[in-house]
TIRO-2110 file (N, C-alpha, C; in Angstrom, 1 decimal):
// TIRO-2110
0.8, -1.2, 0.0, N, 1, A
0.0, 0.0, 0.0, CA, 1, A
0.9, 1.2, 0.0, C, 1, A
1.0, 2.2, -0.6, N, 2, A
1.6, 3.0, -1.1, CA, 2, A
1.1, 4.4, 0.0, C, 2, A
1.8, 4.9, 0.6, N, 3, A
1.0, 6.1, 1.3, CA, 3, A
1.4, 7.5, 0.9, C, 3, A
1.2, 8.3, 1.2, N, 4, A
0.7, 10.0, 0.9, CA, 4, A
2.7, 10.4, 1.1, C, 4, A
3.3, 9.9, 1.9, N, 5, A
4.9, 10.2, 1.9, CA, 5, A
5.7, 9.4, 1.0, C, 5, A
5.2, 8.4, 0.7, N, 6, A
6.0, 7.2, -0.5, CA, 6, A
5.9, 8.2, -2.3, C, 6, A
4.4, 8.6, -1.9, N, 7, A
3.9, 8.9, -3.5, CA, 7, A
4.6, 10.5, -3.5, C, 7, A
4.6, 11.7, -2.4, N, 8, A
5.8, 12.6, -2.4, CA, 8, A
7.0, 12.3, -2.8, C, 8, A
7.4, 11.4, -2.2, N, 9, A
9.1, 11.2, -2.2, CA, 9, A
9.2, 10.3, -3.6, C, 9, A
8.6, 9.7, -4.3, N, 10, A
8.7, 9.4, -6.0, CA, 10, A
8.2, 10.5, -6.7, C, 10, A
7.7, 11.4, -6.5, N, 11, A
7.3, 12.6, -6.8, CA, 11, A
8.7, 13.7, -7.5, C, 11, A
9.0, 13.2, -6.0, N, 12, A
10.6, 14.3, -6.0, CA, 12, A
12.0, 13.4, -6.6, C, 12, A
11.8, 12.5, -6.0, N, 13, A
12.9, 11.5, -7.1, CA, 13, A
13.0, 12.0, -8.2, C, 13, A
11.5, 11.8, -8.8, N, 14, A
11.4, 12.0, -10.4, CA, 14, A
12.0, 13.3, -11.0, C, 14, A
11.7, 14.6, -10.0, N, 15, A
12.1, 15.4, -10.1, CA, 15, A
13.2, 16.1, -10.6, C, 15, A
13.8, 14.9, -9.0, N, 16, A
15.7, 15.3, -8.9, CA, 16, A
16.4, 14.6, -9.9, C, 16, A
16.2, 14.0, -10.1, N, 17, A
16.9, 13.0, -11.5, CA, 17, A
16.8, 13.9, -12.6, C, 17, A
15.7, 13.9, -13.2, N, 18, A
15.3, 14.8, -13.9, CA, 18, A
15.9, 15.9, -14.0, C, 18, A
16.0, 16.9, -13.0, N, 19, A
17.1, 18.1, -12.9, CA, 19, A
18.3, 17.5, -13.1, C, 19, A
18.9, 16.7, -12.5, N, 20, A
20.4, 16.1, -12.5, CA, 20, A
20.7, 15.5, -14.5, C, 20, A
19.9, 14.8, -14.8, N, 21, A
20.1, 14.5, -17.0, CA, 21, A
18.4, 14.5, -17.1, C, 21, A
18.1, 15.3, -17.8, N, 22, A
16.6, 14.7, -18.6, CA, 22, A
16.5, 14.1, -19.0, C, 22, A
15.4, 13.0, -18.7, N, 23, A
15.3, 11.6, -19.2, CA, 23, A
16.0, 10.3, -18.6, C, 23, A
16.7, 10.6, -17.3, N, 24, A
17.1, 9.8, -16.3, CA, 24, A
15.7, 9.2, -15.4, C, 24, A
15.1, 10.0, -15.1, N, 25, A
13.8, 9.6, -14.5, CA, 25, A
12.6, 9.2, -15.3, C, 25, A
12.5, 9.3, -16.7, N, 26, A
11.8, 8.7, -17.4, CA, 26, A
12.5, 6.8, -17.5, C, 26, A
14.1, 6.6, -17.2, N, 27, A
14.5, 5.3, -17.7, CA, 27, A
13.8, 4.7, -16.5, C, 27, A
13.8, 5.4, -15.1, N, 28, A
13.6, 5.0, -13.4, CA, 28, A
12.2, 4.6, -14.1, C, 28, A
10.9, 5.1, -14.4, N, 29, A
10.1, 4.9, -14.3, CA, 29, A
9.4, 3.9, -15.5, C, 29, A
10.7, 2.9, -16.1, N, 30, A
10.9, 2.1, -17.5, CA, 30, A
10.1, 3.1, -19.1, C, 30, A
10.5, 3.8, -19.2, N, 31, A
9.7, 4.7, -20.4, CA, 31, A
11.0, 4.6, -21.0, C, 31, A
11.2, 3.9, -21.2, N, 32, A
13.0, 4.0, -21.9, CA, 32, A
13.2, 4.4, -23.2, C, 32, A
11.9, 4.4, -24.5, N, 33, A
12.2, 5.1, -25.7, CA, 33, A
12.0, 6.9, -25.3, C, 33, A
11.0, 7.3, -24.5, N, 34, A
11.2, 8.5, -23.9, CA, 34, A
12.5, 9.2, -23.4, C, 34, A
13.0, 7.8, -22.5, N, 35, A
13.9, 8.6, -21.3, CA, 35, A
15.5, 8.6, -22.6, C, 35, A
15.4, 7.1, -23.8, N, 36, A
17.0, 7.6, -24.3, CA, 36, A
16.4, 9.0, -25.4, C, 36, A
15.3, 8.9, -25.9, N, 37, A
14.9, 10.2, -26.8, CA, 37, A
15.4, 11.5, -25.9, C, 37, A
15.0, 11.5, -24.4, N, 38, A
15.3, 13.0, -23.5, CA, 38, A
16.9, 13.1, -23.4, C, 38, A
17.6, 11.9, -23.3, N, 39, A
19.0, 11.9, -23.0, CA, 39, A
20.0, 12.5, -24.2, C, 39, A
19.1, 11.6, -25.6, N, 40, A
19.6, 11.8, -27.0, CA, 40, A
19.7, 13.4, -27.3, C, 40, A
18.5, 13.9, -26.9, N, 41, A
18.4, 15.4, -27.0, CA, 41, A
19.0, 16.3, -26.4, C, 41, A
19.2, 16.1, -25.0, N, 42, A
19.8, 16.7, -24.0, CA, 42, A
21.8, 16.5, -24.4, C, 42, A
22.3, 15.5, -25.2, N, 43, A
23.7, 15.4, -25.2, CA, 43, A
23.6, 16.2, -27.0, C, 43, A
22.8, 16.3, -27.3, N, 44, A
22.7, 17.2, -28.7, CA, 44, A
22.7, 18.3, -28.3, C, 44, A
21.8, 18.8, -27.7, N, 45, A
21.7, 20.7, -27.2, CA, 45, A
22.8, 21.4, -26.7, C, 45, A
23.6, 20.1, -25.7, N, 46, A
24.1, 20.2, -24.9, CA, 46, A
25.5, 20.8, -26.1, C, 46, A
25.9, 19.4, -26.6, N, 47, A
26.9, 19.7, -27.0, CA, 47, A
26.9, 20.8, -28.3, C, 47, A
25.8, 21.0, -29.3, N, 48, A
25.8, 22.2, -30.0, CA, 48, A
25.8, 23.9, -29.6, C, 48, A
25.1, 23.7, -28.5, N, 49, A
25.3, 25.2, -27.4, CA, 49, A
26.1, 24.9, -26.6, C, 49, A
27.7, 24.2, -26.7, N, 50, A
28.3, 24.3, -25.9, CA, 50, A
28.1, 24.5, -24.7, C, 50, A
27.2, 23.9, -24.1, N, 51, A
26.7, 24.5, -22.7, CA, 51, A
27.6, 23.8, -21.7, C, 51, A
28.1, 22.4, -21.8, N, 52, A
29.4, 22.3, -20.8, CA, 52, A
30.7, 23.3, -20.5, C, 52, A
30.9, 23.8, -21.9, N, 53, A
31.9, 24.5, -21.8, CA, 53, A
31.9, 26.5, -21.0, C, 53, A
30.4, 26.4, -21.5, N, 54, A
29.8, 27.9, -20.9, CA, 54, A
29.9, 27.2, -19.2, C, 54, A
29.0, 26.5, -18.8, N, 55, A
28.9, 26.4, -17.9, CA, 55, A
30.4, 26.0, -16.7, C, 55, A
31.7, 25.4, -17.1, N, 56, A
33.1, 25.8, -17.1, CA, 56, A
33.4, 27.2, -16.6, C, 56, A
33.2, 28.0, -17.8, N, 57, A
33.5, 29.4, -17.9, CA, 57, A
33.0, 30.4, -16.9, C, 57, A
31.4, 30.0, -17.0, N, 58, A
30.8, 30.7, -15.9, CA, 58, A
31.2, 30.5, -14.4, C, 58, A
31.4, 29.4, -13.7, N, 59, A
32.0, 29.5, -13.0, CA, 59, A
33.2, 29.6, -12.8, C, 59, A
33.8, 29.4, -13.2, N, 60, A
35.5, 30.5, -13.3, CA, 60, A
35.3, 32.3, -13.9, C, 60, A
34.0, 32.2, -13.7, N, 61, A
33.9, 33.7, -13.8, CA, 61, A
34.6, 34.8, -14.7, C, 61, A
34.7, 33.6, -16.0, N, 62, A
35.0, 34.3, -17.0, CA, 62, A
33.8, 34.3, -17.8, C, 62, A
33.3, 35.1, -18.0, N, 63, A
31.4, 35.5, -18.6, CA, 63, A
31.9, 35.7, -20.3, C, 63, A
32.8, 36.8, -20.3, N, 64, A
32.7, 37.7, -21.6, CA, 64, A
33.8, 36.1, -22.5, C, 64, A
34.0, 34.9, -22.1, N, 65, A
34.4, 33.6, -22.9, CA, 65, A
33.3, 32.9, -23.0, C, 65, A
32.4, 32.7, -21.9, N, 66, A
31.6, 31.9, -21.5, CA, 66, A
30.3, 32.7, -22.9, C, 66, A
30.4, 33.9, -23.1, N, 67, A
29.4, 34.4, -24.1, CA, 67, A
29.9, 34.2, -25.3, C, 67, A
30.7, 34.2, -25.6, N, 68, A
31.6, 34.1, -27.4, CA, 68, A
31.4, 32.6, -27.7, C, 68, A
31.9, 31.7, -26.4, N, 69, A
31.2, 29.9, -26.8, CA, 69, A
30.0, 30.1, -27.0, C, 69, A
29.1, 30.4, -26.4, N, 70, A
27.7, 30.2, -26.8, CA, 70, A
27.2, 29.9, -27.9, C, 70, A
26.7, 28.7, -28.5, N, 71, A
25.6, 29.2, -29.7, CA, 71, A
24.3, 29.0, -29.3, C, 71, A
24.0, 30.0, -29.3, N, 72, A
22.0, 30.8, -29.1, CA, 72, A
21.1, 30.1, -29.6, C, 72, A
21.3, 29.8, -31.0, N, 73, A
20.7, 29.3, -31.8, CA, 73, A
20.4, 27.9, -31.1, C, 73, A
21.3, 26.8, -30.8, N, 74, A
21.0, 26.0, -30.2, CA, 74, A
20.7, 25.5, -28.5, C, 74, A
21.2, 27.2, -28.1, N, 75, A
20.8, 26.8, -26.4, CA, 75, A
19.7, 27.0, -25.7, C, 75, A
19.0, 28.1, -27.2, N, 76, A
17.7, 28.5, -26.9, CA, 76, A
16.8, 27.1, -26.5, C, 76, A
17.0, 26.3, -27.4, N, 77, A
16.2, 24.7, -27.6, CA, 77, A
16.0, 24.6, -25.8, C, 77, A
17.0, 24.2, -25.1, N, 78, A
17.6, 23.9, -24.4, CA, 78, A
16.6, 23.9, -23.1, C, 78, A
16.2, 24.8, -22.4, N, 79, A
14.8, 25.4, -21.3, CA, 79, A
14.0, 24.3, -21.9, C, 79, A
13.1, 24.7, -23.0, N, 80, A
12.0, 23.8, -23.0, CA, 80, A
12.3, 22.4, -23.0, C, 80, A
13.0, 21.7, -23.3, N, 81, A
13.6, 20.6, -23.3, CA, 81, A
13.7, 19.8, -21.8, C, 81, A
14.4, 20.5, -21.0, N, 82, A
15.0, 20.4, -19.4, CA, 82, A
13.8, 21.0, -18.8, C, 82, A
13.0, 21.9, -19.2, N, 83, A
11.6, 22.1, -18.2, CA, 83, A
10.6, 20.9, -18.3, C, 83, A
10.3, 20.8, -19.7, N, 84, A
9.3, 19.5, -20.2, CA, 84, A
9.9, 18.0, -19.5, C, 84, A
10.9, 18.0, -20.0, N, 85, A
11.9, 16.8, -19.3, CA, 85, A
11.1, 16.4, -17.7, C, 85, A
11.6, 17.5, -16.9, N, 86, A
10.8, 17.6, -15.4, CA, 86, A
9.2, 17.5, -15.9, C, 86, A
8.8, 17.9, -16.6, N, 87, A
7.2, 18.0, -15.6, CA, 87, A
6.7, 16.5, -16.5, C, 87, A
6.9, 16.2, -17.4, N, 88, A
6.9, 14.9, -18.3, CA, 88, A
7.2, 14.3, -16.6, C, 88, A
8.5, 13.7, -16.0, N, 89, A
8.7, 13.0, -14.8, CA, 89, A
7.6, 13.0, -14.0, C, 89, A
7.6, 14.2, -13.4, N, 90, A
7.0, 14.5, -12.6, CA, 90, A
5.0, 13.8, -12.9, C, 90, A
4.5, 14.2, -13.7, N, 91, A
3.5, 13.6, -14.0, CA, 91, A
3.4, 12.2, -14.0, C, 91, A
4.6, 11.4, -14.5, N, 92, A
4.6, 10.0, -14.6, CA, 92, A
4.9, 9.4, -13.3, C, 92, A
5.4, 10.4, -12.2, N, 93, A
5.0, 10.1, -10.9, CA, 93, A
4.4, 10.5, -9.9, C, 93, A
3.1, 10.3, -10.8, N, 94, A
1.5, 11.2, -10.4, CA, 94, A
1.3, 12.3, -9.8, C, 94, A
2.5, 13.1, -10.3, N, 95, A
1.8, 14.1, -9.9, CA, 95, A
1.3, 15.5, -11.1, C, 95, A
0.9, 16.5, -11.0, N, 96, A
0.6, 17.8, -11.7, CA, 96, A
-1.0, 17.0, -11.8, C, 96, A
-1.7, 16.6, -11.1, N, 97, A
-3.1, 16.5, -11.2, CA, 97, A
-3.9, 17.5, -11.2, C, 97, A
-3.5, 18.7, -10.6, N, 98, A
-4.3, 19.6, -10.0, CA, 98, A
-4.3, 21.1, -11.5, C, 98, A
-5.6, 21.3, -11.4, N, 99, A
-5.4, 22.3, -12.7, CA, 99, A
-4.3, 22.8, -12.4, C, 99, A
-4.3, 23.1, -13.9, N, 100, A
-2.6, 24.7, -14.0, CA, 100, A
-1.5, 24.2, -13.3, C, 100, A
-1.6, 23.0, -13.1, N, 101, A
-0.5, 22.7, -12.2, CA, 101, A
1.0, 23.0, -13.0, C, 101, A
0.9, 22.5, -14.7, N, 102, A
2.2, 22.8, -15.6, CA, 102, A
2.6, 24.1, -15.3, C, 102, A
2.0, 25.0, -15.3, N, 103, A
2.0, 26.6, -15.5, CA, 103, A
3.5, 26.8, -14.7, C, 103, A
3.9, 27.1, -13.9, N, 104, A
5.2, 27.3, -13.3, CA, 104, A
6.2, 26.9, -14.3, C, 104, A
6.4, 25.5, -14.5, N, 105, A
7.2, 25.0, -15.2, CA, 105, A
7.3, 25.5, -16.8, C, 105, A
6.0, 26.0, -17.2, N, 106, A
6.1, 26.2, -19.1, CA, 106, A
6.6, 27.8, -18.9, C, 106, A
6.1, 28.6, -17.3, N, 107, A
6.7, 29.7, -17.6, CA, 107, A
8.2, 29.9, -17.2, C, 107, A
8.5, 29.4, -16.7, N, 108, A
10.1, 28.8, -16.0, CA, 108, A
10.6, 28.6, -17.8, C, 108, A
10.5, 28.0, -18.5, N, 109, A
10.9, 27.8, -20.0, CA, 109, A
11.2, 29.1, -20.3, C, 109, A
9.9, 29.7, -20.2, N, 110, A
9.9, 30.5, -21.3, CA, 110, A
11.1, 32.2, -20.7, C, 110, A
10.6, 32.3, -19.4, N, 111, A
11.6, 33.5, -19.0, CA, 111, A
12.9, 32.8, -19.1, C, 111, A
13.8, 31.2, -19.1, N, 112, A
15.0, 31.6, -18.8, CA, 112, A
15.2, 31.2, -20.6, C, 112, A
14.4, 31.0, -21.1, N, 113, A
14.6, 31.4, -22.8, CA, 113, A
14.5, 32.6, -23.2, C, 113, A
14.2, 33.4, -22.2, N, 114, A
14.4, 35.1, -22.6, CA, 114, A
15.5, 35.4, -21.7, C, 114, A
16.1, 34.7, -21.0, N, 115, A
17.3, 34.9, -20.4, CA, 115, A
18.9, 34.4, -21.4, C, 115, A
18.4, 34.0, -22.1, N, 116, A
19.5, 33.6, -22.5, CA, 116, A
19.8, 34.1, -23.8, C, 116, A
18.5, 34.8, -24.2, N, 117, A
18.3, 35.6, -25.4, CA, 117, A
18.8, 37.4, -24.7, C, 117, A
18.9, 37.3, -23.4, N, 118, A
19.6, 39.1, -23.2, CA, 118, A
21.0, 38.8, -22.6, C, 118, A
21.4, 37.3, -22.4, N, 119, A
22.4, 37.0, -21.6, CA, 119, A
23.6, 38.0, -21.9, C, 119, A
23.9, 38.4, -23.4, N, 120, A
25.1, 38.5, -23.6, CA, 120, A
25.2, 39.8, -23.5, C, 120, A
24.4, 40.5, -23.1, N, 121, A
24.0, 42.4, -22.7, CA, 121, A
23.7, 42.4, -21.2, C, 121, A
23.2, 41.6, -20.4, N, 122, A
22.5, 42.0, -19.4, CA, 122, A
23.8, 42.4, -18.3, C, 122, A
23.5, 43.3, -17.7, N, 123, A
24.4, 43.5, -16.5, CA, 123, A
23.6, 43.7, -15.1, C, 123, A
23.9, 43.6, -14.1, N, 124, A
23.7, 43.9, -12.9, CA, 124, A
25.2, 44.5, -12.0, C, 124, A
24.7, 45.9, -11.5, N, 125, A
25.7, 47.0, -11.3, CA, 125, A
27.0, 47.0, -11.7, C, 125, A
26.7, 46.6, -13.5, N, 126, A
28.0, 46.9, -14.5, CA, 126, A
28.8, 45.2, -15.0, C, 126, A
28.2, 44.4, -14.0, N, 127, A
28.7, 43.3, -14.9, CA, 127, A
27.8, 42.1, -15.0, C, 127, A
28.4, 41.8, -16.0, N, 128, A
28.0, 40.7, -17.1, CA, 128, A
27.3, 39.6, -16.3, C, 128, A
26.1, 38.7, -16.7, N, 129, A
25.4, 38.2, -16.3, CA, 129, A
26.1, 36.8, -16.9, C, 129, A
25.8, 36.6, -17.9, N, 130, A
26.2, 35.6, -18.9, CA, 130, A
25.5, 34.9, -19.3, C, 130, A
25.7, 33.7, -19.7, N, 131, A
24.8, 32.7, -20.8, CA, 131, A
24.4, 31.5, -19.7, C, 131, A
25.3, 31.5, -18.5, N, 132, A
24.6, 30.8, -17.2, CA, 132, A
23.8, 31.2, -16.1, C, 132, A
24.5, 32.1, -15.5, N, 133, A
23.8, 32.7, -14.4, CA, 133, A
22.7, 33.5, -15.0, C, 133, A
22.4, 34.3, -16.1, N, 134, A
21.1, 35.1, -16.3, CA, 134, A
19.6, 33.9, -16.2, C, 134, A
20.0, 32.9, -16.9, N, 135, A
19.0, 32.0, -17.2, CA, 135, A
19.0, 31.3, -15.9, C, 135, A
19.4, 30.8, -14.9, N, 136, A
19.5, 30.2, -13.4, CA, 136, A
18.8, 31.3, -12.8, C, 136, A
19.2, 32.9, -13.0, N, 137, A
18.5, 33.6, -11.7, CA, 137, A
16.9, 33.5, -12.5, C, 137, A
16.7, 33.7, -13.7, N, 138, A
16.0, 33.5, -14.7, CA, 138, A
14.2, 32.6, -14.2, C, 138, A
14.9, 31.3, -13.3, N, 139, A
14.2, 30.4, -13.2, CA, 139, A
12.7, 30.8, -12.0, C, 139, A
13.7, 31.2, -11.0, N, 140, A
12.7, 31.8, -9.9, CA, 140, A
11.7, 32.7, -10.2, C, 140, A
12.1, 33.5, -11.6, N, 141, A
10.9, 34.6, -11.3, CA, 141, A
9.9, 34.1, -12.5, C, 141, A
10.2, 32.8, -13.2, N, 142, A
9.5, 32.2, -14.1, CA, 142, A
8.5, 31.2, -13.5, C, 142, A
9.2, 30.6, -12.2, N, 143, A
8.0, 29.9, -11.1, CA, 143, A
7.3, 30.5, -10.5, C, 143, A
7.6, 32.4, -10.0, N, 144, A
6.7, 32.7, -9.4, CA, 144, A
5.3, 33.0, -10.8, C, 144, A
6.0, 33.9, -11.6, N, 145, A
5.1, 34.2, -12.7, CA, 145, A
4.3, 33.0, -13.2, C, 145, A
4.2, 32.1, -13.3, N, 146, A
3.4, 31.0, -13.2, CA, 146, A
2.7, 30.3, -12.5, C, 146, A
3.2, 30.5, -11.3, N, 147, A
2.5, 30.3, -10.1, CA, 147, A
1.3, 31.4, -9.9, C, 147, A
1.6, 32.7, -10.0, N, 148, A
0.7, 33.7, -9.8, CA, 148, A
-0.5, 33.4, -11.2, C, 148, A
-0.3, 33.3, -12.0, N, 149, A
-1.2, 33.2, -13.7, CA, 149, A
-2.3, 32.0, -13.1, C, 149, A
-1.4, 30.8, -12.5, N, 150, A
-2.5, 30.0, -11.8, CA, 150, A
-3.1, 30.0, -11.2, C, 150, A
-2.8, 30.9, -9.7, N, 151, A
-3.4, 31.4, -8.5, CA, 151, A
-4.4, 32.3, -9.4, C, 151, A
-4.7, 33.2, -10.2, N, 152, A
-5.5, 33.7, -11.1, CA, 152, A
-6.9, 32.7, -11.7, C, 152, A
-5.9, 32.0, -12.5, N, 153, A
-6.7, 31.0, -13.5, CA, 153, A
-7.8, 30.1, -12.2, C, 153, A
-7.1, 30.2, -11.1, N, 154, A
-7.9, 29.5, -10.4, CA, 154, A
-8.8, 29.7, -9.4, C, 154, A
-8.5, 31.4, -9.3, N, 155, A
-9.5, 32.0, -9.0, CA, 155, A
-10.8, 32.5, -10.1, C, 155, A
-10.1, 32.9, -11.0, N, 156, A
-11.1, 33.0, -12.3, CA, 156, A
-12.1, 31.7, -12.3, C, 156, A
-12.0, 31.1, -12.4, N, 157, A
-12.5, 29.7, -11.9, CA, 157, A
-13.4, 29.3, -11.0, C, 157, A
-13.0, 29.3, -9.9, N, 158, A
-14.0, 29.0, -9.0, CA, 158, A
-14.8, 30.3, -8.8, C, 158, A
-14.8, 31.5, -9.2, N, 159, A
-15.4, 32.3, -8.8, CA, 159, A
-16.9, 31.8, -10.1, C, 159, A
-16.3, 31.5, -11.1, N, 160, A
-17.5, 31.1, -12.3, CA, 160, A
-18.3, 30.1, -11.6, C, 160, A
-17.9, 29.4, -11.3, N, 161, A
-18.3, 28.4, -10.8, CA, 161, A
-19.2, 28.3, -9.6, C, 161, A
-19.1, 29.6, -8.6, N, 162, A
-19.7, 29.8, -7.6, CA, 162, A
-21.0, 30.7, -8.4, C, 162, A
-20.7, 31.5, -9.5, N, 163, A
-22.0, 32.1, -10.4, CA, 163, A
-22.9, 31.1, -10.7, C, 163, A
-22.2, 29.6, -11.3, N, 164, A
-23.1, 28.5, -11.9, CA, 164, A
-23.9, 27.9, -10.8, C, 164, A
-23.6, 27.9, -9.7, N, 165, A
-24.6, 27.4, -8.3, CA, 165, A
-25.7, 28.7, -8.6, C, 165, A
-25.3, 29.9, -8.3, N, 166, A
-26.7, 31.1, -8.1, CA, 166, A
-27.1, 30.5, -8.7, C, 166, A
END
Protein backbone atom coordinates (compact mmCIF):
# COMPACT_ATOMS: atom_id res chain seq x y z
CA UNK A 1 0.00 0.00 0.00
CA UNK A 2 1.60 3.04 -1.11
CA UNK A 3 0.95 6.14 1.34
CA UNK A 4 0.73 9.96 0.91
CA UNK A 5 4.93 10.17 1.94
CA UNK A 6 5.97 7.17 -0.50
CA UNK A 7 3.85 8.87 -3.48
CA UNK A 8 5.78 12.56 -2.35
CA UNK A 9 9.10 11.24 -2.16
CA UNK A 10 8.73 9.40 -5.95
CA UNK A 11 7.26 12.58 -6.82
CA UNK A 12 10.58 14.32 -5.96
CA UNK A 13 12.91 11.55 -7.11
CA UNK A 14 11.45 11.97 -10.39
CA UNK A 15 12.06 15.39 -10.15
CA UNK A 16 15.65 15.25 -8.90
CA UNK A 17 16.88 13.01 -11.49
CA UNK A 18 15.26 14.83 -13.89
CA UNK A 19 17.13 18.11 -12.89
CA UNK A 20 20.35 16.08 -12.50
CA UNK A 21 20.10 14.52 -16.99
CA UNK A 22 16.58 14.68 -18.62
CA UNK A 23 15.27 11.61 -19.24
CA UNK A 24 17.07 9.79 -16.30
CA UNK A 25 13.76 9.63 -14.46
CA UNK A 26 11.77 8.69 -17.42
CA UNK A 27 14.51 5.26 -17.75
CA UNK A 28 13.59 4.95 -13.43
CA UNK A 29 10.07 4.91 -14.28
CA UNK A 30 10.86 2.12 -17.52
CA UNK A 31 9.72 4.72 -20.36
CA UNK A 32 13.04 3.96 -21.85
CA UNK A 33 12.21 5.07 -25.74
CA UNK A 34 11.20 8.51 -23.89
CA UNK A 35 13.90 8.60 -21.33
CA UNK A 36 16.99 7.60 -24.33
CA UNK A 37 14.91 10.22 -26.79
CA UNK A 38 15.26 13.04 -23.49
CA UNK A 39 18.97 11.90 -22.97
CA UNK A 40 19.63 11.81 -26.97
CA UNK A 41 18.41 15.42 -26.98
CA UNK A 42 19.82 16.68 -24.01
CA UNK A 43 23.66 15.43 -25.25
CA UNK A 44 22.70 17.15 -28.70
CA UNK A 45 21.71 20.72 -27.16
CA UNK A 46 24.07 20.22 -24.93
CA UNK A 47 26.89 19.67 -27.02
CA UNK A 48 25.79 22.19 -30.02
CA UNK A 49 25.27 25.16 -27.45
CA UNK A 50 28.28 24.26 -25.94
CA UNK A 51 26.70 24.51 -22.69
CA UNK A 52 29.41 22.34 -20.85
CA UNK A 53 31.92 24.46 -21.80
CA UNK A 54 29.79 27.92 -20.89
CA UNK A 55 28.91 26.36 -17.85
CA UNK A 56 33.14 25.76 -17.10
CA UNK A 57 33.46 29.44 -17.89
CA UNK A 58 30.81 30.69 -15.85
CA UNK A 59 31.97 29.53 -12.98
CA UNK A 60 35.54 30.55 -13.33
CA UNK A 61 33.89 33.74 -13.81
CA UNK A 62 34.96 34.28 -17.04
CA UNK A 63 31.38 35.52 -18.62
CA UNK A 64 32.73 37.70 -21.58
CA UNK A 65 34.35 33.63 -22.88
CA UNK A 66 31.59 31.91 -21.48
CA UNK A 67 29.44 34.41 -24.13
CA UNK A 68 31.62 34.06 -27.38
CA UNK A 69 31.22 29.92 -26.83
CA UNK A 70 27.68 30.23 -26.80
CA UNK A 71 25.57 29.24 -29.66
CA UNK A 72 22.02 30.84 -29.11
CA UNK A 73 20.66 29.29 -31.77
CA UNK A 74 21.02 26.00 -30.22
CA UNK A 75 20.83 26.78 -26.42
CA UNK A 76 17.68 28.49 -26.94
CA UNK A 77 16.16 24.69 -27.60
CA UNK A 78 17.63 23.91 -24.37
CA UNK A 79 14.84 25.43 -21.26
CA UNK A 80 12.05 23.75 -23.03
CA UNK A 81 13.61 20.63 -23.26
CA UNK A 82 14.98 20.39 -19.37
CA UNK A 83 11.65 22.11 -18.17
CA UNK A 84 9.29 19.47 -20.18
CA UNK A 85 11.91 16.82 -19.29
CA UNK A 86 10.81 17.64 -15.35
CA UNK A 87 7.25 17.95 -15.56
CA UNK A 88 6.85 14.88 -18.25
CA UNK A 89 8.68 13.03 -14.84
CA UNK A 90 6.97 14.53 -12.56
CA UNK A 91 3.50 13.59 -14.00
CA UNK A 92 4.57 10.03 -14.63
CA UNK A 93 5.00 10.09 -10.93
CA UNK A 94 1.55 11.16 -10.43
CA UNK A 95 1.78 14.14 -9.87
CA UNK A 96 0.65 17.80 -11.67
CA UNK A 97 -3.09 16.46 -11.16
CA UNK A 98 -4.35 19.64 -10.03
CA UNK A 99 -5.39 22.34 -12.71
CA UNK A 100 -2.63 24.73 -14.05
CA UNK A 101 -0.45 22.69 -12.23
CA UNK A 102 2.17 22.83 -15.57
CA UNK A 103 1.96 26.58 -15.50
CA UNK A 104 5.22 27.26 -13.25
CA UNK A 105 7.25 25.00 -15.25
CA UNK A 106 6.10 26.24 -19.11
CA UNK A 107 6.75 29.70 -17.56
CA UNK A 108 10.05 28.82 -16.01
CA UNK A 109 10.92 27.83 -20.02
CA UNK A 110 9.89 30.48 -21.32
CA UNK A 111 11.63 33.53 -18.95
CA UNK A 112 15.02 31.60 -18.79
CA UNK A 113 14.55 31.43 -22.79
CA UNK A 114 14.37 35.06 -22.64
CA UNK A 115 17.26 34.88 -20.36
CA UNK A 116 19.50 33.56 -22.48
CA UNK A 117 18.29 35.59 -25.39
CA UNK A 118 19.55 39.09 -23.22
CA UNK A 119 22.40 37.01 -21.55
CA UNK A 120 25.07 38.54 -23.64
CA UNK A 121 24.01 42.41 -22.71
CA UNK A 122 22.47 41.99 -19.36
CA UNK A 123 24.45 43.50 -16.51
CA UNK A 124 23.74 43.89 -12.87
CA UNK A 125 25.71 46.98 -11.27
CA UNK A 126 28.03 46.94 -14.52
CA UNK A 127 28.70 43.33 -14.88
CA UNK A 128 27.98 40.74 -17.09
CA UNK A 129 25.38 38.24 -16.31
CA UNK A 130 26.25 35.59 -18.94
CA UNK A 131 24.75 32.69 -20.83
CA UNK A 132 24.65 30.78 -17.22
CA UNK A 133 23.78 32.70 -14.36
CA UNK A 134 21.10 35.12 -16.26
CA UNK A 135 19.02 31.98 -17.17
CA UNK A 136 19.46 30.20 -13.43
CA UNK A 137 18.46 33.57 -11.69
CA UNK A 138 15.97 33.48 -14.74
CA UNK A 139 14.17 30.44 -13.22
CA UNK A 140 12.68 31.85 -9.87
CA UNK A 141 10.94 34.63 -11.34
CA UNK A 142 9.51 32.16 -14.13
CA UNK A 143 7.95 29.88 -11.06
CA UNK A 144 6.72 32.69 -9.44
CA UNK A 145 5.11 34.24 -12.67
CA UNK A 146 3.40 30.97 -13.17
CA UNK A 147 2.46 30.29 -10.10
CA UNK A 148 0.74 33.73 -9.80
CA UNK A 149 -1.17 33.25 -13.66
CA UNK A 150 -2.52 30.00 -11.84
CA UNK A 151 -3.45 31.37 -8.52
CA UNK A 152 -5.45 33.70 -11.14
CA UNK A 153 -6.68 31.03 -13.46
CA UNK A 154 -7.90 29.46 -10.39
CA UNK A 155 -9.53 32.01 -8.98
CA UNK A 156 -11.07 32.96 -12.34
CA UNK A 157 -12.53 29.69 -11.93
CA UNK A 158 -13.97 29.04 -9.02
CA UNK A 159 -15.41 32.34 -8.85
CA UNK A 160 -17.46 31.13 -12.33
CA UNK A 161 -18.32 28.36 -10.83
CA UNK A 162 -19.73 29.84 -7.61
CA UNK A 163 -21.95 32.09 -10.40
CA UNK A 164 -23.13 28.54 -11.91
CA UNK A 165 -24.63 27.43 -8.33
CA UNK A 166 -26.75 31.06 -8.06
Amino acid sequence: METKLSRKSKKLEAVLWSIALPGFAQLLSRHYIKGILFIGLEFLVNVMGNLNTIIVLSFNLRIEEAIAQTNYLWLMFYPCLYFYAIWDAYKNAGGGEKAFAYLPLVFSAYFVTIGIIYSPSFTIAGYLIGPLWLPILSTPVGLAVGGLIRWILLKINAESEAEEVI
